[in-house]
N, C-alpha and C positions, 0 to 999 in steps of 0.2 A: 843142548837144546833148551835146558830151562834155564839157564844164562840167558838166553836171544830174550824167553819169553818175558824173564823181568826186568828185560831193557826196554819192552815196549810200553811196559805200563803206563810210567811216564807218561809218556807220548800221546797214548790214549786219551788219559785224565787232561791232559791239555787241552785234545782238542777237542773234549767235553766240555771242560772252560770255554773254548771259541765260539761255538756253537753255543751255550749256553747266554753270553754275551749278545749277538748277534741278535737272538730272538728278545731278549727284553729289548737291545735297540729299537726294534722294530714296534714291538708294543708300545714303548712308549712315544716313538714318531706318529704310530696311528691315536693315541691318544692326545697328542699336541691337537695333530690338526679337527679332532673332534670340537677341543676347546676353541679354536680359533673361530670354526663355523657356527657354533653356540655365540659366542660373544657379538660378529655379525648378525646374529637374530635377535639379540636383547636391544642392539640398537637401535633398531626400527618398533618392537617394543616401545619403547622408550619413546622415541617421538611421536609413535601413536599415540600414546597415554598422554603423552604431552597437550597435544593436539584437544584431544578428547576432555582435558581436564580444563583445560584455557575455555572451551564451550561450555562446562558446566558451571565455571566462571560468572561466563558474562550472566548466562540464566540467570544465577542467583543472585546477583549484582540487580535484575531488569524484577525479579520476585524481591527483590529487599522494598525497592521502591513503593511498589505497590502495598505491601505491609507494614509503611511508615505511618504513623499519625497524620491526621488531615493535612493537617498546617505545614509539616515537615515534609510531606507528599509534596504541597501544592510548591515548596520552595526548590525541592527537587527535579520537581516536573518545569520550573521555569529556568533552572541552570541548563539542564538538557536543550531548550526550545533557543538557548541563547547562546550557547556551547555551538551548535548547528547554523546559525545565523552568522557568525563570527568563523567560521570557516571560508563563509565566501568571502572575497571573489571567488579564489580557485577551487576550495569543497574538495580538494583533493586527496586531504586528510579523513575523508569519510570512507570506508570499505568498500572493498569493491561491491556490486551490488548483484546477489544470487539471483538466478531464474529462478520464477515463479514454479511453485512445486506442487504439483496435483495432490490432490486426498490419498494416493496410492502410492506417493512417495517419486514418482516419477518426474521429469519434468512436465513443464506442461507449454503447450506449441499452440499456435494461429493456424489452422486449416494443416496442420503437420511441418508447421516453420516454424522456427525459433523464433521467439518475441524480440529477443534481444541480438539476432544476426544482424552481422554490420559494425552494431555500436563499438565494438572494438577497435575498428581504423578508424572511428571518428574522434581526434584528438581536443576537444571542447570543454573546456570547464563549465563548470556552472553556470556563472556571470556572464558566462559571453553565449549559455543559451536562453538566460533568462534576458537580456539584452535584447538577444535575437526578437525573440516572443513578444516583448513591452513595444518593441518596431514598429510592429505590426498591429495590434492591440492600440496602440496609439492614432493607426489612422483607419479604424474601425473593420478592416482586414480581417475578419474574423474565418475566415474559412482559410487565408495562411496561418493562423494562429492553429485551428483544429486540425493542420497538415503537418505541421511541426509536430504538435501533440503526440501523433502516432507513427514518428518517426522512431526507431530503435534506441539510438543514444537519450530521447526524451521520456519514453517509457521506460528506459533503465532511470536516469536520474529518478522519476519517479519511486520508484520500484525499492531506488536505494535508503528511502526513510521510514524509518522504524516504526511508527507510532503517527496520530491521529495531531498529535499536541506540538509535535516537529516540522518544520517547514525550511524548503531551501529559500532568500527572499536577494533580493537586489533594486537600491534603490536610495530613496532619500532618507538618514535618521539625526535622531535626536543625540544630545551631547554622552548619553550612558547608550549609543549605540543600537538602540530598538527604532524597529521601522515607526518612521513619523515624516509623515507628508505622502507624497506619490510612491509608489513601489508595485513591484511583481514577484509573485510568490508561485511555488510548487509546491503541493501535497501528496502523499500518500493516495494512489487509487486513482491517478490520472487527473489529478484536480485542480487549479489554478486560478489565483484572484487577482486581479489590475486593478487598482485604484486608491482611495486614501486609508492613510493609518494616523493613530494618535497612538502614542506611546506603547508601539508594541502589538494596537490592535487596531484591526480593520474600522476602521469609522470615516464617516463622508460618504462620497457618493464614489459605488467601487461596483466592480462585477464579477461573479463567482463561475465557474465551468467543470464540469464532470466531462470526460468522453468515457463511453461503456466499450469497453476491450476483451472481447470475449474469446475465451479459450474452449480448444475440445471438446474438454470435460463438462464444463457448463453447459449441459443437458438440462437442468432445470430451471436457466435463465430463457427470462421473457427478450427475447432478442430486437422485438418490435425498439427498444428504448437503444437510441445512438447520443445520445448529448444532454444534460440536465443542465440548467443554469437558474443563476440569479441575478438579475441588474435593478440597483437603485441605491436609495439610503444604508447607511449600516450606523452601529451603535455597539458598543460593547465586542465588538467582534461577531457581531449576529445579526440579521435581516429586522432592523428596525425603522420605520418610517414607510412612506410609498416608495411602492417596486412594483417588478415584475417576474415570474417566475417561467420559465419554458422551457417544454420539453420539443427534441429533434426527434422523430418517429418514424422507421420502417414500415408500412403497413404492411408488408408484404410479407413482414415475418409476425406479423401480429395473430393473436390468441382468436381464434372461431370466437366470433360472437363478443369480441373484446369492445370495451367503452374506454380509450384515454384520455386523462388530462392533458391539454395540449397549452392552454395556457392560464395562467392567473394574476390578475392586478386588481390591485390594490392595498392593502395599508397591514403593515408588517408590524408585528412583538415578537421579539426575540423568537426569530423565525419560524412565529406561529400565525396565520392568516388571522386577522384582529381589525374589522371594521367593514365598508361594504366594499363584496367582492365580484369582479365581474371572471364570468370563465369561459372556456370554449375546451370543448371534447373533440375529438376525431375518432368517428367508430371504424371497426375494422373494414367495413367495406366503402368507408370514402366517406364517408357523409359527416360534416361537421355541424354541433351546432354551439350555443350562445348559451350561456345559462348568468342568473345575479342571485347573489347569494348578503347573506349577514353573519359576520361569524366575529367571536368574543372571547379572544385568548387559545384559539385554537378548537371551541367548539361552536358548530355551525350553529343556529338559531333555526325550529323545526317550522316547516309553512304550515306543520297540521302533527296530528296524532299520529303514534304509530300503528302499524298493524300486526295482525299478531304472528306472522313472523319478526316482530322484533323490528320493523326497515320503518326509518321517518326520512320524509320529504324535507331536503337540504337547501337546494337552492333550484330555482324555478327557471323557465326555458324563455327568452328573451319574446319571442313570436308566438307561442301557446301559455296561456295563464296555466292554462289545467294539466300542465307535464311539467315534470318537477324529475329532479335526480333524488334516487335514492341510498342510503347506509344504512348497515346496521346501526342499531340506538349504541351498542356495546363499542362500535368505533368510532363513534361521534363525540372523541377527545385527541386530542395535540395534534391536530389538524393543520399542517402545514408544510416548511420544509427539512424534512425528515432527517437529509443527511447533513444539516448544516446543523444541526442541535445535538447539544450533548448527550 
């Protein structure tokens, strides 16, 4: 009997071995596949970081600029504006262009539609919507031009440029490339100008256009304003010589008890109202009237003293000598138009 029992020892101790084999197999199979799911996660890691890093990038590339010497700025800021010009015709090489993004980080929509729904099956370069536009614009068409404007694929073009100093353009140039002669342009902010350039800059007789595109959010826009423009001379790239200035106006959305300018002509300084001006208001409930005014470098010239709230009499009412528009004395400087100045 203790024969059997020390032939089984063996046998035991084996299958102690077996079992003992088996279970580190197993530990270490379930520790493979730990590392295999690990390494699937550092992947996407990884291109997030990527991603994320390529964005802090461009920033500091867009803040280096800004933190160059004048000089060095101003040569930067025209490689950029000339970089963008030299992409058209196709501008294809430009990014795709992000929806507008609310203060709350959300996007931001038209009455709860996407700004930019559509633009995506519309296959149009650049050139051939600035083409489109000069068309029309050409034979004074101006209300297909403002219909194009707030088409989705033209408010993305828009939409798509960075900066105030960039423009998409198409048209006639000079031997180093910069618009000179006839040409049409896009801006940043819905903006677009037709008419002459000298070397790069708007000069001759050209026409400027805002349309006001308002979103949700904008709760604290004065919604009365549909279209801002400018038509006449230019000079340096800014409103010099005789023009005209006009604004397109809902009154219907207009501010209780609102007074706007609806129009102004006469004689432009680097798009500051500069010599004698005639004007016309549109009050909020219909009533327009006539006002002439004198104004010097952007500050109006007073018909009389102020009073002591501070308001001087600016410029006077075409049909009553004795009604006069009033400002404050403290805003009675760079009097003109606002957004076309640096």
């Amino acid at each position: 009997m203790i024969d059997k029992k020390k032939d089984l020892i063996p046998i035991a101790a084996i299958a102690v071995f077996l079992v003992i084999i088996i279970l580190l197999c197993a530990v270490r199979l379930n520790e493979r596949k730990k590392e295999t799911a690990a390494g699937e996660g550092n992947v996407e890691t990884v291109q997030t970081f990527t991603e994320e890093t390529q964005s802090e990038t461009e920033s500091t590339q867009e803040a280096d600029v800004a933190l160059l010497p004048e000089e060095t700025r101003e040569e930067t800021e025209e490689e950029t504006q000339q970089l963008s010009e030299n992409q058209l015709p196709s501008g294809r090489e430009k990014e795709e262009a992000q929806k507008p993004a609310a203060s709350d980080g959300s996007t931001r929509t038209i009455s709860g539609n996407d700004p930019f729904a559509a633009a995506e099956g519309v296959n149009k370069s650049n050139e051939e919507m600035l083409v489109e536009m000069a068309g029309y614009w050409e034979q004074d068409n101006m209300d297909a031009v403002e219909d194009l404007a707030h088409l989705a694929w033209f408010m993305k073009m828009s939409a798509s440029i960075a900066d105030e100093d960039t423009f998409y353009y198409y048209g006639e140039r000079n031997d180093q490339e910069q618009p000179n002669g006839l040409g049409i342009a896009c801006y940043a902010g819905n903006e677009y100008y037709y008419g002459q350039w000298v070397n790069g800059m708007r000069e001759g007789d050209g026409e400027w256009v805002k349309y006001y595109i308002y979103y949700d959010d904008d709760t604290a826009s004065d919604r009365a304003y549909q279209l801002h423009m400018y038509h006449g001379e230019w000079a340096a790239d800014l409103p010099n010589g005789d023009g005209q200035e006009h604004y397109d106006l809902d009154m219907s959305q207009a501010a209780d008890q609102g007074r706007y300018i609806q129009n102004v002509i006469g004689t432009f300084k680097d798009g500051l109202y500069s010599g004698e001006m005639y004007l016309t208001t549109l009050n909020w409930d219909g009533n327009q009237e006539e006002w002439n005014g004198l104004a010097d470098e952007g500050v109006w010239n007073p018909y009389g003293a102020a009073t002591n709230k501070r308001e001087v009499p600016v410029c006077q009412d075409v049909d009553d000598g004795n009604n006069y528009l009033w400002i404050q004395t403290r805003s009675n400087k760079d009097r003109g138009i606002a957004e076309l100045m640096p």
